[in-house]
N, C-alpha and C positions, 0 to 999 in steps of 0.2 A: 883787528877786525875792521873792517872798513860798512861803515853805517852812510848813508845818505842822509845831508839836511833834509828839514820838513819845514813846511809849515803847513798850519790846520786850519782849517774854516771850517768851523758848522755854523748851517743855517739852521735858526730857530723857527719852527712851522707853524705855531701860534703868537694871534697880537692878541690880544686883551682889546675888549671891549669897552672895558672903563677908562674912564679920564682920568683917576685919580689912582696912584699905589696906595697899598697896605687898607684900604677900608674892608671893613666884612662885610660882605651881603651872603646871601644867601648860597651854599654849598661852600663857602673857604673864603679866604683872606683874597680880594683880588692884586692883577701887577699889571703895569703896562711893561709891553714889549716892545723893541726895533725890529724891523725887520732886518739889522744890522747882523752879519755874524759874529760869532766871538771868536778870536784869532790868537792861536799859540802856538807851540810845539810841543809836540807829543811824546812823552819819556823816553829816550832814550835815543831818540833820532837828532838831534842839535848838536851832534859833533860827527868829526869823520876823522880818521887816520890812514895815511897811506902811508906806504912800504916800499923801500928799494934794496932786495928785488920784490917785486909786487906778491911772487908766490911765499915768502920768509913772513913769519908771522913773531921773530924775534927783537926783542925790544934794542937789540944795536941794528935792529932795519927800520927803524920807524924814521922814516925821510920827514912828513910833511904831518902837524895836526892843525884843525881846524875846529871852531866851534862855533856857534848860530847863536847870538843875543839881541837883546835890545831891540824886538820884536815888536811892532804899532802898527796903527791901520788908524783908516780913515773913509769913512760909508757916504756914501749918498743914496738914500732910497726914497728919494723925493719923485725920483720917472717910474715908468714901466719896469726899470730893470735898478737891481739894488748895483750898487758898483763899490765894491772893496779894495784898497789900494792896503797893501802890505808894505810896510818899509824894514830891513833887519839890518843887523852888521854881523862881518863875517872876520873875527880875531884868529891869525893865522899863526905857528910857529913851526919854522924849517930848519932842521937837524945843521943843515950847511950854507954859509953863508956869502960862497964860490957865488961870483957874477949876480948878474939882473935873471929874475926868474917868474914867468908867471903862470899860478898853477890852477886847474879850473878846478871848482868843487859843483857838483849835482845837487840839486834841492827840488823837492816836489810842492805843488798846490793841490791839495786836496779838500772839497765839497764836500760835506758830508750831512745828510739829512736826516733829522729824527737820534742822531748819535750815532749810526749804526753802518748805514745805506750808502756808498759813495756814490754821487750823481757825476761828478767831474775828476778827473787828477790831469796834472801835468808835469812833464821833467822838465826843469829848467837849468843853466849853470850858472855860477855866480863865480869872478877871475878874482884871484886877488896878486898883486905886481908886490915883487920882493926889491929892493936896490941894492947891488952891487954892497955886500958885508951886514946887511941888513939882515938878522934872524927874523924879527916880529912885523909884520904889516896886517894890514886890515881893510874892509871895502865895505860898504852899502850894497844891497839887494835890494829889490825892490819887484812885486808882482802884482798884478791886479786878478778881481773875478769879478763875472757878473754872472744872476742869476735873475730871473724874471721875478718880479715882485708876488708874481701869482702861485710859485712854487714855493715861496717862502711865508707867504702867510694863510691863515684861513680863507676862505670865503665871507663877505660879509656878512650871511643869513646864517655862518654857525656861531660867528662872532657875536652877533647881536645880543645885547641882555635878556632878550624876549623867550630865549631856549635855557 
């Protein structure tokens, strides 16, 4: 079956108003927030297999598998606009090991708001270059997103400790 890489961003929609984690006040234990997303891959989407011929779904057609690790990011939501840089690596292994080859794999960026809501996606591809008798190779990806700081956090006036 041939699955598409992912990777996932949800933005979180509330900051916390306090300065400090884990104190009680009044209605719950307070936290502070980033306006940082939290960045993974989502069950079952982190590997791909492709098939030659592409229509054969038999395990002596499994040409090419690929699979999505070592997944990190890195936020800046210091401007207007939070800016998330994704980096992953892409471990590759091909059934034949005939000549230099390089095979593209699809991977999406997906936004997601409140857990539920997709604001953005995008297709992207990520190549990985096989050498001549080489079975296994591997490559970096890499993707960014931005969202406006204004969509990812409260408003100051529901923030505030005053409500």
């Amino acid at each position: 079956m041939v699955r598409k890489l992912a990777v996932f961003a949800l933005f979180p929609l509330a900051l916390s108003a306090c300065k400090q984690t884990g104190e009680i006040a009044e209605g719950g234990i307070t936290a502070v927030r980033s306006a940082c997303p939290h960045v993974g891959i989502p069950a079952g989407t982190g590997d791909i297999t492709l098939f030659n011929p592409p229509n054969s779904r038999e395990a002596s057609a499994i040409d090419v598998n690929a699979v999505m690790t070592n997944v990190t990011s890195t936020c800046d939501d210091a401007g207007a606009q939070v800016v998330t840089t994704i980096n992953f690596d892409v471990l590759a292994r091909r059934a034949s090991a005939d000549g230099a080859r390089d095979v593209s794999f699809p991977y999406f960026v997906t936004v997601v708001r409140g857990g539920s809501s997709v604001t953005a996606k995008r297709v992207h591809r990520v190549t990985v270059h096989f050498e001549p008798g080489q079975l296994r190779a591997q490559t970096t990806g890499t993707a960014t997103t931005y969202i406006d700081r204004t969509a990812a956090t409260l408003p100051d006036d529901v923030r505030s400790e005053e409500h």
